[in-house]
PyMOL Python script that loads the backbone (N, CA, C, O; Angstrom):
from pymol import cmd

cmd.read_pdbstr("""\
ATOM      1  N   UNK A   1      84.979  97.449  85.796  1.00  0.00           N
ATOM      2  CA  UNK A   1      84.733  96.933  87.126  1.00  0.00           C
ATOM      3  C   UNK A   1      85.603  97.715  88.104  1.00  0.00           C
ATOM      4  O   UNK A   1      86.768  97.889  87.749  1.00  0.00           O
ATOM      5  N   UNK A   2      85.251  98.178  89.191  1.00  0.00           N
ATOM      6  CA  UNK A   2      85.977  99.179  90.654  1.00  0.00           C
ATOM      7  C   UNK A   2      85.415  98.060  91.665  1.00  0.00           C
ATOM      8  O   UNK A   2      84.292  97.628  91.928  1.00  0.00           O
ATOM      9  N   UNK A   3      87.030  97.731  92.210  1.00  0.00           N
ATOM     10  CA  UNK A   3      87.240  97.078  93.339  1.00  0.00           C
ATOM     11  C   UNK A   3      87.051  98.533  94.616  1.00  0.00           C
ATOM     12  O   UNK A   3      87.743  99.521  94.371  1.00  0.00           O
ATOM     13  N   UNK A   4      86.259  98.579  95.725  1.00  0.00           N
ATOM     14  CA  UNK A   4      86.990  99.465  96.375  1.00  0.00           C
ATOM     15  C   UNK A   4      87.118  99.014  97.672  1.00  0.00           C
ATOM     16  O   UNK A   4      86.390  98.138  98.139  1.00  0.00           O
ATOM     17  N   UNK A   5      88.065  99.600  98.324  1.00  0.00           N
ATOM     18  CA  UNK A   5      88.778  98.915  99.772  1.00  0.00           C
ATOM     19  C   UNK A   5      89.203 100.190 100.034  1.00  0.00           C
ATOM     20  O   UNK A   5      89.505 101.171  99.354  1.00  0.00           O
ATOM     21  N   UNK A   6      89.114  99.770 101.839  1.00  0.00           N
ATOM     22  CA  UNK A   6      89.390 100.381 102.513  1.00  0.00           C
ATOM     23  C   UNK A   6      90.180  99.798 103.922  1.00  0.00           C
ATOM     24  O   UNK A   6      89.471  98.988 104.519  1.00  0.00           O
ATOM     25  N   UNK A   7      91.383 100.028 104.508  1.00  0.00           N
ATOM     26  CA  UNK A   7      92.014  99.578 105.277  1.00  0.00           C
ATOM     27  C   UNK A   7      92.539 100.913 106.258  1.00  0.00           C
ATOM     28  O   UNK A   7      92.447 102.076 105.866  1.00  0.00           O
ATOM     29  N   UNK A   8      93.083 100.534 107.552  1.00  0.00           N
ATOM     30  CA  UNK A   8      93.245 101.512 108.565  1.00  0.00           C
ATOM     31  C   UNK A   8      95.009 101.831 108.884  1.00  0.00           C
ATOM     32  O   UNK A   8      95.824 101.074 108.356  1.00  0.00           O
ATOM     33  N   UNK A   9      95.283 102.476 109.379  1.00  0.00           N
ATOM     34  CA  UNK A   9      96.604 102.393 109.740  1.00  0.00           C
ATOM     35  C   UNK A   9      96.498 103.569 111.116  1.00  0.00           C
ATOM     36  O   UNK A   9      96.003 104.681 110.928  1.00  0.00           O
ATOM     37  N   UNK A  10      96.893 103.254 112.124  1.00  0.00           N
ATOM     38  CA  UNK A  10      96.698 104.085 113.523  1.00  0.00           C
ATOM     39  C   UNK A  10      95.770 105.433 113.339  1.00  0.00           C
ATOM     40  O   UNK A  10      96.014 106.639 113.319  1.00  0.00           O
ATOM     41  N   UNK A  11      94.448 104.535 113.199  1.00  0.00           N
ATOM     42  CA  UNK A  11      93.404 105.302 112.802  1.00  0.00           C
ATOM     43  C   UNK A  11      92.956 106.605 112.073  1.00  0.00           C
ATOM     44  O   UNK A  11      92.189 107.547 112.275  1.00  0.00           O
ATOM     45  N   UNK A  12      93.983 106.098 110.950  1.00  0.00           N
ATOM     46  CA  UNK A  12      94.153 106.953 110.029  1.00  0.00           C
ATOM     47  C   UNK A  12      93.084 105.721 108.650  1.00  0.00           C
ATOM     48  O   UNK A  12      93.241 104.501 108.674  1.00  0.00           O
ATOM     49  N   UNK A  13      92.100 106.431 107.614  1.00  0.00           N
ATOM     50  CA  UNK A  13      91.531 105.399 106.868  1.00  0.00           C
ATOM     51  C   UNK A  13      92.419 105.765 105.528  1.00  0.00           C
ATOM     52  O   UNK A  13      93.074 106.763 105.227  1.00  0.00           O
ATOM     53  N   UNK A  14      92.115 104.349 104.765  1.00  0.00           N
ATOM     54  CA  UNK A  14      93.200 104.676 103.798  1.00  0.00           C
ATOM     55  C   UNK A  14      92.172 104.400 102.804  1.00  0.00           C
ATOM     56  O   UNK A  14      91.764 103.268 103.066  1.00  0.00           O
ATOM     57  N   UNK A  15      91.461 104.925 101.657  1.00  0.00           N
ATOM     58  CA  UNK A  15      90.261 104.263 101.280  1.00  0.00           C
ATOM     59  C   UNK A  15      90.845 104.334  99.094  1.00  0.00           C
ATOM     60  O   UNK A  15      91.177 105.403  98.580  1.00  0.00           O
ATOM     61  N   UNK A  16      90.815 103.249  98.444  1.00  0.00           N
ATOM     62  CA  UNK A  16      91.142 103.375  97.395  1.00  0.00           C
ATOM     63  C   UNK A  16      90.170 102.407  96.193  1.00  0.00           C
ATOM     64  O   UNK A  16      88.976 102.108  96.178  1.00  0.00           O
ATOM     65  N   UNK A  17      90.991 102.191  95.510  1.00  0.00           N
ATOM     66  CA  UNK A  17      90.071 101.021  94.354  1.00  0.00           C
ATOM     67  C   UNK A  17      90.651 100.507  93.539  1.00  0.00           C
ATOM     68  O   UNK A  17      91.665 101.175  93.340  1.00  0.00           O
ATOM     69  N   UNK A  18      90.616  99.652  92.894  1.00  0.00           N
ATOM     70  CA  UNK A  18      91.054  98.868  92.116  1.00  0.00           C
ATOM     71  C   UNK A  18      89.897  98.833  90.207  1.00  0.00           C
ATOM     72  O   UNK A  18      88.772  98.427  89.917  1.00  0.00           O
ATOM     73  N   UNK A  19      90.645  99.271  89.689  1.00  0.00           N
ATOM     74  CA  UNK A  19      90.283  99.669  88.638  1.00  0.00           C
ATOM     75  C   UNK A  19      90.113  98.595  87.242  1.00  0.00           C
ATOM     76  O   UNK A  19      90.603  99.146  86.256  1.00  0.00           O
ATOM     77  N   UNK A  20      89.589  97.317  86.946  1.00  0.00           N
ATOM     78  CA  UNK A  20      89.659  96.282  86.171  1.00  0.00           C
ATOM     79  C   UNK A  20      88.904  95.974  85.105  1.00  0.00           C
ATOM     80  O   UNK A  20      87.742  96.357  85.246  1.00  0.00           O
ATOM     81  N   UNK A  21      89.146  95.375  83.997  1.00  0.00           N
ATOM     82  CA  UNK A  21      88.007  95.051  82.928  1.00  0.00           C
ATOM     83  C   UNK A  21      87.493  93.960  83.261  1.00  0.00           C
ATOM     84  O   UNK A  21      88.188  93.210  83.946  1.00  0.00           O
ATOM     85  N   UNK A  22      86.376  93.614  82.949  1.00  0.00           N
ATOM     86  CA  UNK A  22      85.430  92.906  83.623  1.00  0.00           C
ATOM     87  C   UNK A  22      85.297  91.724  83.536  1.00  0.00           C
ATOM     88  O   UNK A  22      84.413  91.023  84.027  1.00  0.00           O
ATOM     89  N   UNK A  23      86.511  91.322  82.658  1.00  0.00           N
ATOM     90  CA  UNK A  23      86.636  90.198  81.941  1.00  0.00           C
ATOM     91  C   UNK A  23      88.066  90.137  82.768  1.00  0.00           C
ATOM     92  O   UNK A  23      88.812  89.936  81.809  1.00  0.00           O
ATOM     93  N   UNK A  24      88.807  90.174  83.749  1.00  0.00           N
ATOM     94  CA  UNK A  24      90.098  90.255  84.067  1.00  0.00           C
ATOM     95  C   UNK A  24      90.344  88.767  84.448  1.00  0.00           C
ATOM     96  O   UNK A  24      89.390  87.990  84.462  1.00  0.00           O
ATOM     97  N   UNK A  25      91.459  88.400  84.722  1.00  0.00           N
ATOM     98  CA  UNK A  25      91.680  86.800  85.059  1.00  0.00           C
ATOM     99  C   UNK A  25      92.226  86.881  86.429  1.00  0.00           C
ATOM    100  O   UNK A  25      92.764  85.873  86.887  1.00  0.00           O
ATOM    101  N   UNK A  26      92.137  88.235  87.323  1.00  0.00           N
ATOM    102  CA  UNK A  26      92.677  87.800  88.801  1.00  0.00           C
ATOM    103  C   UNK A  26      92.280  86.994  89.694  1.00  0.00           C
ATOM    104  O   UNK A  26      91.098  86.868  90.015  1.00  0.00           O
ATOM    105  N   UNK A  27      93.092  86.459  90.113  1.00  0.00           N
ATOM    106  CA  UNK A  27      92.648  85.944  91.086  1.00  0.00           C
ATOM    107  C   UNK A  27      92.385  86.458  92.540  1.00  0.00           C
ATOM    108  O   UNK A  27      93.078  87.422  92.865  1.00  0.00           O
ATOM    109  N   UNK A  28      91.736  86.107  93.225  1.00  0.00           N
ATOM    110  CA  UNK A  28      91.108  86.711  94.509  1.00  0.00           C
ATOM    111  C   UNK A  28      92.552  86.482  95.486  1.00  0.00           C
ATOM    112  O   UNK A  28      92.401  87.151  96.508  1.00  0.00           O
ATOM    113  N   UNK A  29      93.350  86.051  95.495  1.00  0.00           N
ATOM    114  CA  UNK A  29      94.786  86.574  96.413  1.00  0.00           C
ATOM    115  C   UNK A  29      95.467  87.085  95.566  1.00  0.00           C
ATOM    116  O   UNK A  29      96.452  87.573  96.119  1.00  0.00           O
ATOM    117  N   UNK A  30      95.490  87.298  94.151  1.00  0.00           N
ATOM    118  CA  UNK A  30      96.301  88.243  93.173  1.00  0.00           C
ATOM    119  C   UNK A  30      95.844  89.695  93.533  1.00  0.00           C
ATOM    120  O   UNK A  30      96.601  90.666  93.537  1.00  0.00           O
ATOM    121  N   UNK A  31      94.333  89.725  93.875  1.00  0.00           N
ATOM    122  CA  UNK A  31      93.517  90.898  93.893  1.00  0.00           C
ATOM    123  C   UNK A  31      93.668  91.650  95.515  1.00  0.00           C
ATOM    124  O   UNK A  31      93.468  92.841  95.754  1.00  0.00           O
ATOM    125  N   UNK A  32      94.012  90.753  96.352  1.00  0.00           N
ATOM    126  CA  UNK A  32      94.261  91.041  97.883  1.00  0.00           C
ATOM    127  C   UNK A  32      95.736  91.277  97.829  1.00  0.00           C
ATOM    128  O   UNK A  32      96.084  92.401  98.192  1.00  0.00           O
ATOM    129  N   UNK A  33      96.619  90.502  97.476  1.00  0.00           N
ATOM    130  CA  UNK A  33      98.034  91.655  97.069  1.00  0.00           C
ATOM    131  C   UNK A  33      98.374  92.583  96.618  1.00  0.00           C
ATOM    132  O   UNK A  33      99.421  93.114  96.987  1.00  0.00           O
ATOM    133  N   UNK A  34      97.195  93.359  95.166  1.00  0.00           N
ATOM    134  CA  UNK A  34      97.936  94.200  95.130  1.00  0.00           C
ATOM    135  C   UNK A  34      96.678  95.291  95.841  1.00  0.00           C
ATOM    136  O   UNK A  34      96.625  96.406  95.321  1.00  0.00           O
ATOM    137  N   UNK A  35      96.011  95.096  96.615  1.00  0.00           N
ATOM    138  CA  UNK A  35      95.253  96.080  97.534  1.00  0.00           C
ATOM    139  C   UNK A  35      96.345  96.166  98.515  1.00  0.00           C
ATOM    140  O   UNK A  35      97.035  97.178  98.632  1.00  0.00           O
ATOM    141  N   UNK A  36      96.532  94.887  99.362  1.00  0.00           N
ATOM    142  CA  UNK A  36      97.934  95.276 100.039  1.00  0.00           C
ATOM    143  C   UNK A  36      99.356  95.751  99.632  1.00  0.00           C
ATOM    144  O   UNK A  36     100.207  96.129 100.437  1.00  0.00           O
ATOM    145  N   UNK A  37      99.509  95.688  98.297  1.00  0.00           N
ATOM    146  CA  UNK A  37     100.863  96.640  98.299  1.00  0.00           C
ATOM    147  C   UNK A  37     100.705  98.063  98.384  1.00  0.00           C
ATOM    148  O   UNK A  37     101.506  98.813  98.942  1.00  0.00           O
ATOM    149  N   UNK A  38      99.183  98.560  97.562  1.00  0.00           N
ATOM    150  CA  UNK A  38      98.868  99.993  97.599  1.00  0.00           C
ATOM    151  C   UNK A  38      98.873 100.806  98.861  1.00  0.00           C
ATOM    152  O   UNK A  38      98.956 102.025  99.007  1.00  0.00           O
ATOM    153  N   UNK A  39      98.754  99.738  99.826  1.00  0.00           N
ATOM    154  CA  UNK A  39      98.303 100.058 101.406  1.00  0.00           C
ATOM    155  C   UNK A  39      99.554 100.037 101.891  1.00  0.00           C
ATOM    156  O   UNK A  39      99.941 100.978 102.584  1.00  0.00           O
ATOM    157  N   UNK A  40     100.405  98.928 101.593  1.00  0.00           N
ATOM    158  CA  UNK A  40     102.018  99.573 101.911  1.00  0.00           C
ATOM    159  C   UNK A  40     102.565 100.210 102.076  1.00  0.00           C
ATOM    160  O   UNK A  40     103.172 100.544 103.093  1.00  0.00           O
ATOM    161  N   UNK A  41     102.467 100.966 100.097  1.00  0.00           N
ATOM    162  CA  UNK A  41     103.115 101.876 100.075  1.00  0.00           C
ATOM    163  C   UNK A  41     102.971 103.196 100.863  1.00  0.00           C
ATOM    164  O   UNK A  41     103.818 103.789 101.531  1.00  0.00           O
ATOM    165  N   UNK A  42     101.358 103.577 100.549  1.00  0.00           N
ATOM    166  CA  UNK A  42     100.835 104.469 100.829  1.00  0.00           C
ATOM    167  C   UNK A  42     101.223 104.958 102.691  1.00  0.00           C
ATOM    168  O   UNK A  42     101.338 106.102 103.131  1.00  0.00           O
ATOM    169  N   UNK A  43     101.361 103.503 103.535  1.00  0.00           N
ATOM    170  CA  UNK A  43     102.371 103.716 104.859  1.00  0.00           C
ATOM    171  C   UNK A  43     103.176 104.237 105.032  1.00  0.00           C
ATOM    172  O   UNK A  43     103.414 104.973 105.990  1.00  0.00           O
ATOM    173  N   UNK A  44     104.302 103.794 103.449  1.00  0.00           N
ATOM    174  CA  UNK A  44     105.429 103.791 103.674  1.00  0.00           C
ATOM    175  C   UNK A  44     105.377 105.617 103.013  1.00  0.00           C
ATOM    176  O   UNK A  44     106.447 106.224 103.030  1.00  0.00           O
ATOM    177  N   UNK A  45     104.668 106.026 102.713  1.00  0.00           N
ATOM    178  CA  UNK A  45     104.673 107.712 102.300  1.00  0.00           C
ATOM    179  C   UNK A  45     104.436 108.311 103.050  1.00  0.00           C
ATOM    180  O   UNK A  45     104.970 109.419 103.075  1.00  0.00           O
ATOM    181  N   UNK A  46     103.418 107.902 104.192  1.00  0.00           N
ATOM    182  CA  UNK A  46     102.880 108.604 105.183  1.00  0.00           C
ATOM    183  C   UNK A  46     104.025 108.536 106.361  1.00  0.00           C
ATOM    184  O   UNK A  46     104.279 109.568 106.982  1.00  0.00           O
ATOM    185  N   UNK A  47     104.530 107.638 106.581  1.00  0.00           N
ATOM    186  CA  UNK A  47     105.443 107.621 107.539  1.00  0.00           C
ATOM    187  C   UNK A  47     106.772 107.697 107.914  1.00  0.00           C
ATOM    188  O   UNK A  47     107.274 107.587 109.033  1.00  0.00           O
ATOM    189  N   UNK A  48     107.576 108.020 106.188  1.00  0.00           N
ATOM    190  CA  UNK A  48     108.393 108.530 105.712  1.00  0.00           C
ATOM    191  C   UNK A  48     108.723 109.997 106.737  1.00  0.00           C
ATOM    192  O   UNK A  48     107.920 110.827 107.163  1.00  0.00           O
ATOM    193  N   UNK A  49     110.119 109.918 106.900  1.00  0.00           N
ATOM    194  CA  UNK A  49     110.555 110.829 107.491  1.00  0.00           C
ATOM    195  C   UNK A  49     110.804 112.173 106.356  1.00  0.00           C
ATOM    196  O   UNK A  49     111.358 111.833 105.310  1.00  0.00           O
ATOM    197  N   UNK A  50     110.445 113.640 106.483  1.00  0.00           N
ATOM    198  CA  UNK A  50     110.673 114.664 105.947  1.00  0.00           C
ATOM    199  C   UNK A  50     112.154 115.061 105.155  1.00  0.00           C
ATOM    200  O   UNK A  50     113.147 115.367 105.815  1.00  0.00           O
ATOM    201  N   UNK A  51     112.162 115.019 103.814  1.00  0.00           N
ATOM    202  CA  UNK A  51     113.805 115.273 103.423  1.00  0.00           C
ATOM    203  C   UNK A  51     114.028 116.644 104.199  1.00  0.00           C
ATOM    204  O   UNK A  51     113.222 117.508 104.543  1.00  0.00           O
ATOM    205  N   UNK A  52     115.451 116.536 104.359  1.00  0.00           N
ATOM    206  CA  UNK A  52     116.495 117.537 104.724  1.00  0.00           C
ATOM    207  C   UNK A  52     116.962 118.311 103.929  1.00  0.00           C
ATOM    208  O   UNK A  52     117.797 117.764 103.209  1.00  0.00           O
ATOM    209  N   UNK A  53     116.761 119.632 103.669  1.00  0.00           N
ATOM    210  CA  UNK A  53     117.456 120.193 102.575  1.00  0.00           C
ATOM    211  C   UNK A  53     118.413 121.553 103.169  1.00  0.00           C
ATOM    212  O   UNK A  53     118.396 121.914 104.346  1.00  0.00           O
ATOM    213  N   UNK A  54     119.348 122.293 101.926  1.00  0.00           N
ATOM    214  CA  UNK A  54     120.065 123.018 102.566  1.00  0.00           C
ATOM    215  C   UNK A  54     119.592 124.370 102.260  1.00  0.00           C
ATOM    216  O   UNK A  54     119.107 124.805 101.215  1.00  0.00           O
ATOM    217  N   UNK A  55     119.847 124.993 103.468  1.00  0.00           N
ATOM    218  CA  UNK A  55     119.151 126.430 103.614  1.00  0.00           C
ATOM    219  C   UNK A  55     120.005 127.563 103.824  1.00  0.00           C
ATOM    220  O   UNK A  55     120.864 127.520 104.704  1.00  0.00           O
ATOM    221  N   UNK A  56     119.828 128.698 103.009  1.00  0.00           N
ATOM    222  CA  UNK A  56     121.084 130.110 103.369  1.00  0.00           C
ATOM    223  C   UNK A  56     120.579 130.319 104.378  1.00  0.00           C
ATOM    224  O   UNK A  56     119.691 129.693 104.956  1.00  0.00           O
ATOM    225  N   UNK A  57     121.371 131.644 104.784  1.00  0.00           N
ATOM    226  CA  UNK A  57     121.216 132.659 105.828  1.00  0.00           C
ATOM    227  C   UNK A  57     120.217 133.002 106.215  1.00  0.00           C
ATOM    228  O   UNK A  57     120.052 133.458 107.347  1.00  0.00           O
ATOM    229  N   UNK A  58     119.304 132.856 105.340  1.00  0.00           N
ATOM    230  CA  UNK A  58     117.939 133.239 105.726  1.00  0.00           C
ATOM    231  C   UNK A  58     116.322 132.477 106.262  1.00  0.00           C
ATOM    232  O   UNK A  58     115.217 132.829 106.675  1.00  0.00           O
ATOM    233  N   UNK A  59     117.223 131.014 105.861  1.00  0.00           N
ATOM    234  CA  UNK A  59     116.532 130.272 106.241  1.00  0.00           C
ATOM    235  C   UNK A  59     115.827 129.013 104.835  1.00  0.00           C
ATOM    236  O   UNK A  59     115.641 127.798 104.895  1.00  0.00           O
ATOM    237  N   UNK A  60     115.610 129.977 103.737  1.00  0.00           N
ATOM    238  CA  UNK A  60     115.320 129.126 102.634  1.00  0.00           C
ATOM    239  C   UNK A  60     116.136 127.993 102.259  1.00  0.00           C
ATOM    240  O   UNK A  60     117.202 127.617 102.745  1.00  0.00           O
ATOM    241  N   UNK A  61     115.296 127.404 101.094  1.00  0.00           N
ATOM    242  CA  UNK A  61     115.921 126.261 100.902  1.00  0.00           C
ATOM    243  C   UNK A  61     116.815 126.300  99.392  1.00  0.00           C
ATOM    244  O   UNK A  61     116.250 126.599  98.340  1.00  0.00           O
ATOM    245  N   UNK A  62     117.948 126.033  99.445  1.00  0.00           N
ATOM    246  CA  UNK A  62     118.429 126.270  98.053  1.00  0.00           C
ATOM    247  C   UNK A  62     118.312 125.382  97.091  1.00  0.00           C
ATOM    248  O   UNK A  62     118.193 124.176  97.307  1.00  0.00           O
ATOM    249  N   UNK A  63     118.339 125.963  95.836  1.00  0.00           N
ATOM    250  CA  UNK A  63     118.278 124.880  94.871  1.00  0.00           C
ATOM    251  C   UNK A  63     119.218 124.899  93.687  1.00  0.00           C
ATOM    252  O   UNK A  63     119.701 126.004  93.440  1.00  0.00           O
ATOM    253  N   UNK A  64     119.509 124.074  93.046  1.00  0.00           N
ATOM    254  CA  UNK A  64     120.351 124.048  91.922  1.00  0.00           C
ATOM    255  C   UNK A  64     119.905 124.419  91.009  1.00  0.00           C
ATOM    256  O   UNK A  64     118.709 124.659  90.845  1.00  0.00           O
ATOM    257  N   UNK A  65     121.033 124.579  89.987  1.00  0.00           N
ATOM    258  CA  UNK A  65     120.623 125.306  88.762  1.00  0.00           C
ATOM    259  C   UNK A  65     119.638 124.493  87.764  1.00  0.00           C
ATOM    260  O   UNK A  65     119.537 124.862  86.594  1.00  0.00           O
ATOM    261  N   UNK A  66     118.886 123.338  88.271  1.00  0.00           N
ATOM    262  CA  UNK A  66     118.150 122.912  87.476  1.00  0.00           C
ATOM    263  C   UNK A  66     116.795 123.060  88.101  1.00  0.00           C
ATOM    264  O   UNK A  66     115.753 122.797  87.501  1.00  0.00           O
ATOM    265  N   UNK A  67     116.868 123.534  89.448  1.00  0.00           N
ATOM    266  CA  UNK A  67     115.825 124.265  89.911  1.00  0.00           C
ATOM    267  C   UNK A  67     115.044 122.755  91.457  1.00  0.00           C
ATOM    268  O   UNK A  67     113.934 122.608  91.967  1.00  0.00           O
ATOM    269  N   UNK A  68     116.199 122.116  91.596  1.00  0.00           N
ATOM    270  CA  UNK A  68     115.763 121.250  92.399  1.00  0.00           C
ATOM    271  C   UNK A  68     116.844 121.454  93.755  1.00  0.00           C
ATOM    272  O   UNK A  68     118.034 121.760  93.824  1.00  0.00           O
ATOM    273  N   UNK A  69     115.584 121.056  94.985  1.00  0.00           N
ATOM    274  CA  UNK A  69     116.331 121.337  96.375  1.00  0.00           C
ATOM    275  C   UNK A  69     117.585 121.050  96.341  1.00  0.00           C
ATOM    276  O   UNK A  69     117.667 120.162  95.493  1.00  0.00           O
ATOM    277  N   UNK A  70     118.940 121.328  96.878  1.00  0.00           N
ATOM    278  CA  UNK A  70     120.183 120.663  97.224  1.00  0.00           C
ATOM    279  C   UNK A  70     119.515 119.585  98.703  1.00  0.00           C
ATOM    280  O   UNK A  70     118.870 120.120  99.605  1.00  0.00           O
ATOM    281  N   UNK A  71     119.772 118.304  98.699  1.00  0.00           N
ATOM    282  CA  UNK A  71     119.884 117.755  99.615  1.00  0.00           C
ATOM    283  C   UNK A  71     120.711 118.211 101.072  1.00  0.00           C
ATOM    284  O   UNK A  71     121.863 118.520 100.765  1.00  0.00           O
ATOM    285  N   UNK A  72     120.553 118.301 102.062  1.00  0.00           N
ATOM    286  CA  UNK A  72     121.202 118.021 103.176  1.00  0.00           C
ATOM    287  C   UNK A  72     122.449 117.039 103.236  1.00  0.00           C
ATOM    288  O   UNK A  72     122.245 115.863 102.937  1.00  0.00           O
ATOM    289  N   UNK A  73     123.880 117.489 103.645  1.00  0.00           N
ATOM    290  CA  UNK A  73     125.083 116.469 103.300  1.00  0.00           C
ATOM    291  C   UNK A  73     124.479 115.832 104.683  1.00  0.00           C
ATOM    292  O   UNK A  73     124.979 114.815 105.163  1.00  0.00           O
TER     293      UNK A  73
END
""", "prot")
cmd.dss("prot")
cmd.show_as("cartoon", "prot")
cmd.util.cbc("prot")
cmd.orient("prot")
């Protein structure tokens, strides 16, 4: 069974689904929470401010020896 929904955020569409066996026991506000947390999150990614990272002389971004950005102090 595919739930699919679609919700807006400053007219931006956010369009997803919900993926269930057909036999599932949700309930219809179990099933509207977690459409709204997906829609949350998915805000909270979009509207997330850009990490800061640290850059040489040249402008790049450096990374550690495990091959991941250095953060911005």
């Amino acid at each position: 069974m595919q739930i699919v929904f679609e919700f807006a955020y400053k007219g931006i569409a956010f369009r997803d689904a919900l993926v269930l066996n057909d036999d599932h026991t949700f309930t219809d506000a179990e099933l509207e929470a977690m459409k709204q947390e997906r829609f949350d999150n998915w805000v909270k990614a979009i509207t997330a401010p850009a990490p800061e990272y640290m850059r040489d002389e040249n402008g790049n971004v450096v990374y550690d020896e495990d091959g991941n950005p250095v953060p911005s102090a």
